[in-house]
N, C-alpha and C positions, 0 to 999 in steps of 0.2 A: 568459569561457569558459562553455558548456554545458555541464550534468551531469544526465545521466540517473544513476538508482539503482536499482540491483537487491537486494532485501531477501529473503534467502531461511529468515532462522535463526526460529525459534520464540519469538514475540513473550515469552513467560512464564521459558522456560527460556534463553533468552540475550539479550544488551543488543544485541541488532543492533536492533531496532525502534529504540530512544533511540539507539542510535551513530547509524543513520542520520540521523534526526531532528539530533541534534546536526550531524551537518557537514553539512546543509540549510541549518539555520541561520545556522553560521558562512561558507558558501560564499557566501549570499545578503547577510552582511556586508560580505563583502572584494567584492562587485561584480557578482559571477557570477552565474548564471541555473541553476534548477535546471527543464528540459525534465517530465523523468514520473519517477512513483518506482512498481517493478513490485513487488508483493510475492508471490513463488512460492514454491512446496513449504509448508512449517510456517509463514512467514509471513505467510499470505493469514486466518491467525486474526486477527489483529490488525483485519480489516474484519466482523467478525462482529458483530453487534448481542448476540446470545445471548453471549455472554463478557463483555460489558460489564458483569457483575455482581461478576467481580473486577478490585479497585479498581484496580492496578498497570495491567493491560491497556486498562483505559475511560480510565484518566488519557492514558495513550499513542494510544490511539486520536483520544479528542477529541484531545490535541495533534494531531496530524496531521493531521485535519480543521480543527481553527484554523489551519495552515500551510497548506493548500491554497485555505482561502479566502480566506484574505490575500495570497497570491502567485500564485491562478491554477494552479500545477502540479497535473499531474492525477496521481493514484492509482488504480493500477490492480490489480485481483487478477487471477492467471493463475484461468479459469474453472474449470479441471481438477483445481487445489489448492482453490478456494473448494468444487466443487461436492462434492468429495472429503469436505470437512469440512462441509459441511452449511450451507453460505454461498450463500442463494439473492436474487437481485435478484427486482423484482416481476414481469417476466415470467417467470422460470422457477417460481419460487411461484404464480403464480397457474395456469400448466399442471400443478402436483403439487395446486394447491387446499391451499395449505400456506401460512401467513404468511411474507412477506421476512424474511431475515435479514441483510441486506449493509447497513451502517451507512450513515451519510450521507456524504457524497462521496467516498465508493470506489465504484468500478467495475468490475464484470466485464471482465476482455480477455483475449485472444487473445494466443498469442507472436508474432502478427506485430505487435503493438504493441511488443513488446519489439526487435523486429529492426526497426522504423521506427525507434526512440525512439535505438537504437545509431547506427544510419544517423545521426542527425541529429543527436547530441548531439559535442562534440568527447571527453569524458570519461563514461564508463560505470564509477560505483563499486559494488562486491561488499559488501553487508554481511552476511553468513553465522554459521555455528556454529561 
């Protein structure tokens, strides 16, 4: 089975970031494929370089970047919640003339990634507040 993920709760003040994470994991045990994991609204901190200074958030992030390069799945921030919070990839930092702040392998995207990633996946899990 395919699983796309949708990650919307705030990486600090709730465990949706590591729930996520966890049945990534376990999904990718029992067989299954995890497609993209989107992280929108309060979740799109977790791709923040600048918050990588406390320790709970950088521990969770790197994991999640060690899971995407091990398995390929791509991570993506909704552009609207990163840019909201101050999460800029190096083209839009370099248009503000401002250093990047979008961690390594997360991505800015669009909800039409989120409405392919549906389209295409057979399961779309919610991990919220």
């Amino acid at each position: 089975m395919k699983f796309s993920l949708l990650v919307i709760g705030d990486p600090v003040a709730t465990p949706a970031c590591r729930l996520a994470l966890r049945f990534a994991r376990a999904a990718l045990a029992e067989g299954h494929d995890i497609y993209r994991v989107f992280f929108f609204s309060d979740a799109a901190r977790i791709a923040s370089r600048c918050l990588q200074t406390d320790l709970e958030l950088a521990g969770t992030s790197r994991a999640w970047e060690e899971f995407a390069d091990s398995t390929g799945a791509e991570l993506l921030t909704c552009v609207s919640s990163a840019y909201r919070r101050g999460i800029l990839d190096e083209q839009e930092a370099a248009a503000q003339q401002v250093p990047a702040t979008l961690a390594p392998s997360f991505e800015i995207a669009g909800l039409g990634q989120l409405a392919e990633a549906v389209l295409t996946s057979d399961r779309v899990m919610t991990f919220g507040r």
